[in-house]
PAVO-914240 format. One record per residue (C-alpha): x, y, z; residue in three letters. Coordinates in steps of 0.2 Angstrom, whole numbers, plus 5000, padded with zeros to 4 digits. Layout:
// PAVO-914240
XYZALA;...
***
This chain:
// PAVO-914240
557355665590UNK;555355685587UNK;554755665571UNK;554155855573UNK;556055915572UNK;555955835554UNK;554555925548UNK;555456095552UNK;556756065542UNK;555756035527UNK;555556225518UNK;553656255513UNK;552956125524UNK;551556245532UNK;550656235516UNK;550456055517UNK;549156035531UNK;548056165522UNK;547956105505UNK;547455925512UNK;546056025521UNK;545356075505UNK;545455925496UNK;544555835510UNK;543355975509UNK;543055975494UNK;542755785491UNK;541555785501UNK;540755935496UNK;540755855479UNK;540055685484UNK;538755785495UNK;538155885478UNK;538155705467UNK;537055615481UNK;535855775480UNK;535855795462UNK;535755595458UNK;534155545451UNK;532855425463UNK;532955275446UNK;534955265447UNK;534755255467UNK;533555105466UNK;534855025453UNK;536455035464UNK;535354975479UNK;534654825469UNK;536554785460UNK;536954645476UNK;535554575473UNK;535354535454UNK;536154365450UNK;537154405435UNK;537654215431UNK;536654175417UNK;
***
């Protein structure tokens, strides 16, 4: 049997597909906004943070 033929069986599993469309659209609606919305100082922070040697 496919593994299609299983998926039929399950009651409710059209709803499935759709609601893991919005989350992944809304993720990355949500990281788009941040990475507008983030000010320039914190950008040059995370781009510098491989580069500090924290061993003291």
């Amino acid at each position: 049997m496919k593994f299609s033929t299983y998926l039929e069986k399950i009651a409710g599993v059209s709803i499935y597909p759709v609601v893991s469309l919005i989350m992944f659209f809304a993720f990355f609606a949500i990281v788009t906004l941040w990475i507008y919305s983030i000010d320039k100082n914190d950008i040059e922070r995370l781009e510098n943070l491989p580069l500090e040697d924290t061993k003291k």
